[in-house]
N, C-alpha and C positions, 0 to 999 in steps of 0.2 A: 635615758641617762641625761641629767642634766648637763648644761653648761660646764659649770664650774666642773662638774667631772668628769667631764671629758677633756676639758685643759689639762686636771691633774694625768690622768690617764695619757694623754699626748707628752706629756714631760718625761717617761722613763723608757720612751721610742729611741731605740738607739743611746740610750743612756751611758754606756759602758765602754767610757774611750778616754784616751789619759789626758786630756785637759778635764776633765770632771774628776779624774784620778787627783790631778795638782790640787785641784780646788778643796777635794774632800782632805789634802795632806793641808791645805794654808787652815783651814778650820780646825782642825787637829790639833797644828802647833801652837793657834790662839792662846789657849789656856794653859798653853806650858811654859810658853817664853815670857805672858804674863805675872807668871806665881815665879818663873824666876828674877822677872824684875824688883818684884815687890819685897824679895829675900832675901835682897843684893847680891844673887849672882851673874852680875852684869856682862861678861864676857858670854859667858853661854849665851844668855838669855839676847842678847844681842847678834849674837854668830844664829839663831834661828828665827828672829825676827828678818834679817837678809833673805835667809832660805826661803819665809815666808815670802816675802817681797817679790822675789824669782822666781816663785812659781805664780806669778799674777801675772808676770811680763812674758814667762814661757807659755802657759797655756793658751792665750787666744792666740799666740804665731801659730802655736804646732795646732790646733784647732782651723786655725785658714789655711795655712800650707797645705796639709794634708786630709781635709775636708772633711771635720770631725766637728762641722759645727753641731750642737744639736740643743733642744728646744731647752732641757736640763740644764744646761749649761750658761745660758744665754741668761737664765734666773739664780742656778749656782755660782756666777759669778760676783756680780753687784753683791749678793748676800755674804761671802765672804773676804767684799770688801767692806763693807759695811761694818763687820764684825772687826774686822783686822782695826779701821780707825777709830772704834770706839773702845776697843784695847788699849791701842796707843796713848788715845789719851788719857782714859782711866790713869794708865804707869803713869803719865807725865802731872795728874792732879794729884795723886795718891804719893809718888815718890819725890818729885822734884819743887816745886813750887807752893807756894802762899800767895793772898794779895788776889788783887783785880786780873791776873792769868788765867787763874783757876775759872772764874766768872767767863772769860772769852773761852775759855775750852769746855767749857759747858754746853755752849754753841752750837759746837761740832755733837755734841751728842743729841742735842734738840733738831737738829738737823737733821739727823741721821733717822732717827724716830719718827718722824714726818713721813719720810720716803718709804719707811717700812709699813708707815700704817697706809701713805698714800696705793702702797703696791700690794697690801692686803686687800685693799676693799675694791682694788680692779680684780686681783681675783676672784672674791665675794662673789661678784657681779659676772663672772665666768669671760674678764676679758686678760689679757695680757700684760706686767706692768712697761712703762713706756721706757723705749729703749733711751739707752746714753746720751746726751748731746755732745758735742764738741768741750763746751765748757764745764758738760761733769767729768769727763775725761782730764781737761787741762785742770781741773782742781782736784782731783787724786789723785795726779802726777804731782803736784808741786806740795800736798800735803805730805806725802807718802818722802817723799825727798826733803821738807826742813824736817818732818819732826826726827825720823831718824836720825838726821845730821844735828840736829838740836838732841834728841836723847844721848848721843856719841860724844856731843862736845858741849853739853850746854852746862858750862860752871859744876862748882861742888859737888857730887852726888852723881856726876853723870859717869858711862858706862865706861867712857878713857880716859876719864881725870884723873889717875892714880897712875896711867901710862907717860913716863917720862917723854917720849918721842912725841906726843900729841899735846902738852904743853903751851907749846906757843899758838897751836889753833885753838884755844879754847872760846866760847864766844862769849863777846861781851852783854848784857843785858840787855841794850838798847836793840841790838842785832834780832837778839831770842824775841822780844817783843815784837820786832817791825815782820817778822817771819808768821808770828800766831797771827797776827793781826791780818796780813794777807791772805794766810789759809783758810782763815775765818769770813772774811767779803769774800774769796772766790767761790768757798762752800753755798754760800747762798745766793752767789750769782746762778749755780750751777741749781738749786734748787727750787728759784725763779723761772729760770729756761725748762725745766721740763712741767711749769704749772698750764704751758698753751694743749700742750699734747695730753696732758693728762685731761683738761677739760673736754678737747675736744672727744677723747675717746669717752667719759661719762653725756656727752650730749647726744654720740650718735649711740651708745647704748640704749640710751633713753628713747633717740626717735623712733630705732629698730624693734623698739618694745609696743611701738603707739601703730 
C-alpha cells in the first residue's frame, strides 16, 4: 500500500465523533446560507451563518476536553474553514460592493486556493498538510469576526439595515474598508508562516526518498 494510502486510510481511524459531526453540519450549511444570502433573505441566512460560526468554536473545545481528537478531523477542519471564508466573501463580492473591495476580496480567495493546492500536493506526496500556526489562527478569528459584523451592519443591502434598532451602528465606509484591508495582510501573513514548515516538510520528503 502506498503512502498516500495509507494516510487516506489513517483518516477514518476513529472518525465518528461529534466535532467531525459539527464540521460535516458547518459544510452543509455553506451552501444554504449562501443562496440565501444571495436571495435577500438576510435574517435566516444570517441566523445560520452564526450557527455555522459555533460550530467552528465548539468542536475543537469538545474535541480536547473530551479526547476526540482524530486524524479526520485535524483535516476536516481547516477545510470547512476554508469553505466557510470563501463563501463569505463570494456573498460580500456578489451582494454588497463594487469598486477596488471586490479586487482586495479577491485576495482572500487567492489565498485560500494556495493552501488547498499547497495541502493537496503534501498529500500527493503521502505526507500531512501543515498544521495551523498561531497567525493562521489569529487571522480567522478576526476575519470570521469583521466580515460577519461587516455583513450585519455594513451600509445598504446589509442583513440589519432594514432593522430600526441597529440603525445607529451602521458602518461607515471608511471603517468597512480599514476592516478588509486588515483581513486581508493578516491572510497572508498567516500564509507566509506556514511557507517554512511546508518547505521543510517537502525537503525531508525529498531526502527520505534519496
Amino acid at each position: 500500500m502506498s503512502k498516500f494510502n495509507e494516510n487516506v486510510k489513517d483518516l477514518f481511524d476513529n472518525w465518528n465523533t461529534i466535532p467531525n459531526w459539527l464540521c460535516f453540519l458547518r459544510i452543509a450549511l455553506i451552501p444554504v446560507f449562501t443562496t440565501l444570502f444571495i436571495k435577500g433573505s438576510y435574517i435566516p441566512a444570517f441566523i445560520l451563518m452564526i450557527v455555522a460560526a459555533l460550530t467552528d468554536l465548539f468542536d475543537g473545545k469538545i474535541a480536547r476536553k473530551y479526547n476526540m481528537v482524530s486524524n479526520l478531523g485535524k483535516i476536516l477542519d481547516p477545510i470547512a474553514d476554508k469553505l466557510s471564508q470563501i463563501a463569505i466573501v463570494i456573498i460580500l463580492i456578489v451582494k454588497f460592493w463594487d469598486g477596488y473591495l471586490k479586487y482586495i476580496l479577491f485576495l482572500f480567495i487567492v489565498k485560500e486556493l494556495l493552501m488547498v493546492l499547497g495541502g493537496a500536493l503534501l498529500m500527493a506526496k503521502g505526507m500531512r498538510p501543515v498544521a495551523a500556526e498561531m497567525w493562521g489562527k489569529v487571522a480567522t478569528t478576526v476575519f470570521y469576526v469583521f466580515m460577519i459584523v461587516i455583513i450585519a451592519l455594513g451600509g445598504e443591502g446589509c442583513a440589519l439595515y432594514d432593522v430600526a434598532f441597529f440603525k445607529p451602528f451602521i458602518l461607515p465606509e471608511w471603517l468597512i474598508t480599514a476592516m478588509v484591508v486588515i483581513s486581508a495582510l493578516l491572510a497572508f501573513v498567516s500564509l507566509f508562516g506556514y511557507a517554512p514548515g511546508f518547505i521543510r516538510q517537502l525537503k525531508e520528503n525529498k531526502a527520505n526518498k534519496q
